[in-house]
NUVO-542113 format. One line per 5 residues: for each residue x, y, z of C-alpha. Coordinates in pm, whole numbers. Example, Ala and Ser with C-alpha at 12.3 -4.5 7.8 and 13.67 -1.06 7.14 Angstrom:
2
1230:-450:780 | 1367:-106:714
REM end
This chain:
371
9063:13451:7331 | 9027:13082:7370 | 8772:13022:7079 | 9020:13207:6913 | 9319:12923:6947
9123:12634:7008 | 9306:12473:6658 | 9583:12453:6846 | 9443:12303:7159 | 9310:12059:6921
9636:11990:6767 | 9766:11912:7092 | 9509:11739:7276 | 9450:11449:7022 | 9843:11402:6948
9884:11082:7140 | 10264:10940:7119 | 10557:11124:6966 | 10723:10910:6725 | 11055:10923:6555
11247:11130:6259 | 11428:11073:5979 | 11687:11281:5735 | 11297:11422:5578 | 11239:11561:5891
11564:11797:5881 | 11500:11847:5556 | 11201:11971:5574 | 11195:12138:5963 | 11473:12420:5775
11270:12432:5499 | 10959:12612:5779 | 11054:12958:5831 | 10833:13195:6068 | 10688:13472:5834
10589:13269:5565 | 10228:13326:5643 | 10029:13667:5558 | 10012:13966:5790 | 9779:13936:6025
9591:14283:5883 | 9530:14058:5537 | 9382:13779:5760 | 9216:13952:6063 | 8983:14267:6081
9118:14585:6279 | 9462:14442:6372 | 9659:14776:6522 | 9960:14690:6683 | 10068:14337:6537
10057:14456:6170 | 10311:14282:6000 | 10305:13994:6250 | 10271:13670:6031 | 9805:13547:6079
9949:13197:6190 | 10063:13386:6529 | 9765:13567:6644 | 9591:13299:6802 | 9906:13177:6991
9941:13558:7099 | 9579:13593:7220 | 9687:13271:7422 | 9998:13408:7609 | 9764:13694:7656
9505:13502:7818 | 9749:13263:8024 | 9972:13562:8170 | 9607:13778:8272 | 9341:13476:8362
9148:13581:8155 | 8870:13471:7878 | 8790:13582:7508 | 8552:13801:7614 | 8770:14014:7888
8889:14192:7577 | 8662:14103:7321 | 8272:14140:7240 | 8152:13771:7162 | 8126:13679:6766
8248:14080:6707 | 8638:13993:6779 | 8688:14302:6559 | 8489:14567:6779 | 8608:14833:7034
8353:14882:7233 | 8532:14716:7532 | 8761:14920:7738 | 9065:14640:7812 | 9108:14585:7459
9215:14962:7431 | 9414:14863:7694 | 9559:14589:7618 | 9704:14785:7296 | 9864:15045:7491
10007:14788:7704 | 10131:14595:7390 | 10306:14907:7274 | 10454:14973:7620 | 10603:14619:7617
10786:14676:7234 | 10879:15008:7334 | 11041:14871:7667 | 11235:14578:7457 | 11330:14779:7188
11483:15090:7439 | 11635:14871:7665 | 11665:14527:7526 | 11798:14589:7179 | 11447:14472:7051
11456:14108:7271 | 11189:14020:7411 | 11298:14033:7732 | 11022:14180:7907 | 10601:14067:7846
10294:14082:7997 | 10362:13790:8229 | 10671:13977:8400 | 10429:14179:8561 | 10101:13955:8521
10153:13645:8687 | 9798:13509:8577 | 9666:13832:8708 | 9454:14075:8527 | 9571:14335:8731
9966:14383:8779 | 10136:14236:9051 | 10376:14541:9213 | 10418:14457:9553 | 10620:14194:9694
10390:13885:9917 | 10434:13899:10233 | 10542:13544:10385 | 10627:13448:10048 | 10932:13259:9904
10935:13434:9475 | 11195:13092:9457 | 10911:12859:9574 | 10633:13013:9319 | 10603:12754:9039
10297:12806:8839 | 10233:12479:8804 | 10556:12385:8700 | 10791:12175:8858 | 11097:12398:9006
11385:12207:9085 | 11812:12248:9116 | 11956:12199:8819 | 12282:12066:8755 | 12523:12077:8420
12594:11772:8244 | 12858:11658:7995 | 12717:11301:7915 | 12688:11353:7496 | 12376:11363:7382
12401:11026:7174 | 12483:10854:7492 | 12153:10908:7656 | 11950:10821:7310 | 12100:10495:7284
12049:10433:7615 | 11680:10519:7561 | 11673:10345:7232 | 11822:10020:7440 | 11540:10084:7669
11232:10045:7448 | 11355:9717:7214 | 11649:9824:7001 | 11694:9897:6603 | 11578:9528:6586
11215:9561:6685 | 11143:9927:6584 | 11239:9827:6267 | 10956:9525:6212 | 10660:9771:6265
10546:9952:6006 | 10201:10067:6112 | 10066:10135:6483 | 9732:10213:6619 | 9617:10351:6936
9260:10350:7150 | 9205:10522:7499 | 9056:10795:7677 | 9144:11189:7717 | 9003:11291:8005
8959:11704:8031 | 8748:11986:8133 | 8573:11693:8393 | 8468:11473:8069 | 8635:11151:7933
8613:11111:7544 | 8736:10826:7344 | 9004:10843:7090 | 9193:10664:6829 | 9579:10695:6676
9697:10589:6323 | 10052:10620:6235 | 10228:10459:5930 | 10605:10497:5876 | 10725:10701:5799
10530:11010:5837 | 10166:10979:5839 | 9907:10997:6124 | 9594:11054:6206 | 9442:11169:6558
9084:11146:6629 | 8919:11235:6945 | 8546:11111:6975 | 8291:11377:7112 | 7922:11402:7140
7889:11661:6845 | 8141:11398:6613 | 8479:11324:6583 | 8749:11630:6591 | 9033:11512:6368
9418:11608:6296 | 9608:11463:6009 | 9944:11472:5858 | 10031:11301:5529 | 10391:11333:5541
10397:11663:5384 | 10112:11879:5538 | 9829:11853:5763 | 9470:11941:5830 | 9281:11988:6127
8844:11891:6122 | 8632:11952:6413 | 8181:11973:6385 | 8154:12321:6432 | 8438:12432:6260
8474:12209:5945 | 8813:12169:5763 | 9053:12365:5824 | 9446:12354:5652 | 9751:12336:5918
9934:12678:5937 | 10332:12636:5916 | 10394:12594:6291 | 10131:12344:6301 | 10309:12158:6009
10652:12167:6201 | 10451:11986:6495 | 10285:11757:6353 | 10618:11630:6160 | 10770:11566:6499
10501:11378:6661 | 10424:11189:6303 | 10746:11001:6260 | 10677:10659:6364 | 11054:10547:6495
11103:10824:6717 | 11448:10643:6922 | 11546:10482:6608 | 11618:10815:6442 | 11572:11092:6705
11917:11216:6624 | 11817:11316:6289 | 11512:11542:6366 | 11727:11787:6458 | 12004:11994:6326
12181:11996:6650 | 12103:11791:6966 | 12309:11875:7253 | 12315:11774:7635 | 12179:12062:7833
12178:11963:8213 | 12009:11747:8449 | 11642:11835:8642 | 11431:11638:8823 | 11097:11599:8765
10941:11446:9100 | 11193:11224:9299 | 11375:11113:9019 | 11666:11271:8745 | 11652:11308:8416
11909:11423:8143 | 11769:11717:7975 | 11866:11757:7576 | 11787:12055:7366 | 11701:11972:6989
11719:12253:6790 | 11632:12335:6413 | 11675:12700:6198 | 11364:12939:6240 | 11226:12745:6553
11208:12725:6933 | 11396:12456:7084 | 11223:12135:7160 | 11328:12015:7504 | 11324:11619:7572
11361:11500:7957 | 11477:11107:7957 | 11501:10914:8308 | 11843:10918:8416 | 11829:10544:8551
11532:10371:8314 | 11670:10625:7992 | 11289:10618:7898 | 11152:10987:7776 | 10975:11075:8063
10859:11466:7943 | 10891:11690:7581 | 10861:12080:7624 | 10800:12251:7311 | 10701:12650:7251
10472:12809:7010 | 10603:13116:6928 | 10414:13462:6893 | 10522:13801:6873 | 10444:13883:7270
10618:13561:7392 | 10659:13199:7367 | 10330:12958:7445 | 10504:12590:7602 | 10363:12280:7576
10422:12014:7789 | 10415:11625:7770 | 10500:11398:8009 | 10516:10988:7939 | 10468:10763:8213
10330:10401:8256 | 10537:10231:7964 | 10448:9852:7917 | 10573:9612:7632 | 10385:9568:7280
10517:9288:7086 | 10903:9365:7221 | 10871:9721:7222 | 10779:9962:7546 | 10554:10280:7486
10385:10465:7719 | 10037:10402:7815 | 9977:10713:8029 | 10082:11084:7959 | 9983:11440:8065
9958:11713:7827 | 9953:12080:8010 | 9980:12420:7854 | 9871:12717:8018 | 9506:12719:8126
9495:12336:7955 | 9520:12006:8078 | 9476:11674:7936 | 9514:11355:8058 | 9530:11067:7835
9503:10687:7874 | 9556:10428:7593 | 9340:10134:7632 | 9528:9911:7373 | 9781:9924:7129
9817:9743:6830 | 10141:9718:6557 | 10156:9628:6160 | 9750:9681:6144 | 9594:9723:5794
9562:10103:5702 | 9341:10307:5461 | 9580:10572:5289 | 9307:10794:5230 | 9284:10850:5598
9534:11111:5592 | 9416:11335:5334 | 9003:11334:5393 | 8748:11253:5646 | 8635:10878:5664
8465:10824:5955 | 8547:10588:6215 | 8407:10238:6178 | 8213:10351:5854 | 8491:10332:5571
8393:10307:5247
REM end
């Protein structure tokens, strides 16, 4: 299954600093509606029990699959022949599938209220008897499980406070172009990237490996996604709706205005210290969740979800290690996890108002050999 959603590992892994929005981005986040893609039967071979489900959401389903069994690709799937049968848990896995939709639609008015991870738990056999000795409230899954506690500090309170904290209107407003250089360290490697943004919209990630450079780009409009062994490859819709969120380049400036509603949610810690949770919300897509430290008002973590027709995929980014550049602090340091991933990423140095081929964001120049 992995080989099957590695774009969107990808996507992730090499997105390096989420910037800001502006009235475009509301704009065009309600103008990306789920479904716009074709069925998955017109796209994949042998699809059964997902016909109808928009191509753009199979690889985020095979995901959730993967992350709520432990499993791998080929646990369900003969290697390069995705679209054979000859493995027994892939029959399985259909009748489960249908047991699932039959259980929301009978008893949960069709919501997904019930998927493979409610009886899963990373296990590719079901989990039906209590642990002995164990406390269910204590079980985390590698997320952090705190109290909660509602809030009714407005929403625009805590973004100025966090727009206060990095520089102001002042500062954000003198930069115009920002590059990045560091190290992701995953999968026990470290591999060298590099971050372009230019305001408003545009940016390009590019994370160095031994086979070449594995590339996603976003002109303001739309985005592709390059890697060796895969070539070029166009961003699907969801992909499009992230990378127009992490592309904005004045992300406290105008963080109001990437979403149609922004609301105050609740408080949470996340290790010894609080933060301010605030749900940002647009039509047709899961809520974005943005964690900002309740004393510093610096984002500390984002929380998004990819959605798929057997549940929602989260991705998780927490900031840390913020230093000044040229009046403004960014985060040096930040952890990206989703389930079964987990990237760590360092930047090296940061640089503002830097000189910036436009042609970067619509084709392949390579790095240090522009023509």
């Amino acid at each position: 299954m992995k080989g099957m959603f590695g774009r969107s590992v990808l996507l992730l892994a090499v997105a390096v600093f989420m910037g800001t929005g502006t009235t475009q981005m509301r704009a065009q986040a309600t103008s990306i509606q789920p479904g716009a893609a074709k069925p998955a039967e017109q796209v994949y071979k042998n699809i059964q029990v997902l016909k109808g489900t928009p191509a753009d959401q199979i690889p985020t389903a095979m995901q959730f699959i993967s992350a709520s069994l432990g499993v791998e690709c080929n646990y369900c799937h003969t290697p390069q022949k995705f679209d054979d049968d000859s493995a027994k848990p892939k029959g399985v896995a259909r009748n489960m599938i249908r047991m699932v939709m039959a259980i929301n639609k009978e008893n949960f008015d069709g919501k997904r209220e019930v998927t493979c991870y409610s009886c899963h738990h990373g296990s590719a056999d079901p989990i039906g008897t209590p642990l002995v000795g164990e406390d269910p409230a204590a079980e985390t899954h590698g997320a952090d499980v705190h109290k909660t506690t509602e809030v009714e500090v407005p929403a625009e309170t805590i973004v100025n406070h966090f727009l206060e904290a990095v520089g102001g209107v002042a500062a954000l407003q003198k930069v115009n172009t920002r590059g990045f250089a560091g190290v992701i360290s995953f999968r026990g490697g470290e591999f060298p990237f590099d971050v372009i943004t230019k305001a408003p919209n545009k940016r390009l990630s590019a994370m160095h490996l031994t086979t070449g450079d594995n590339l996603a780009a976003f002109d303001g409009t739309s985005g592709w996604l390059m890697s060796p062994a895969r070539g070029r490859q166009e961003m699907n819709e969801a992909e499009n709706y992230g990378a127009l969120l992490d592309a904005e380049l004045s992300f406290p400036a105008n963080i109001t205005h990437m979403f149609t509603q922004l609301r105050t949610w609740k408080t949470e810690k996340i290790g010894d210290r609080d933060n301010y949770v605030l749900l940002g919300k647009n039509p047709g897509q899961p809520d974005v969740r943005l964690y900002f430290d309740k004393d510093s008002g610096l984002l500390a973590r984002i929380v998004r979800y990819a959605e798929s027709p057997l549940g929602r995929v989260p991705a998780q980014v927490d900031y840390s290690d913020y230093r000044d550049e040229n009046g403004i602090k960014m985060p040096y340091k930040y952890v990206l996890s989703r389930p079964g991933t987990h990237f760590t990423v360092q930047v090296i140095r940061a640089s503002q108002n830097i000189a910036v081929d436009e042609r970067k964001f619509k084709e392949y120049i390579p790095f240090n050999q522009e023509r």
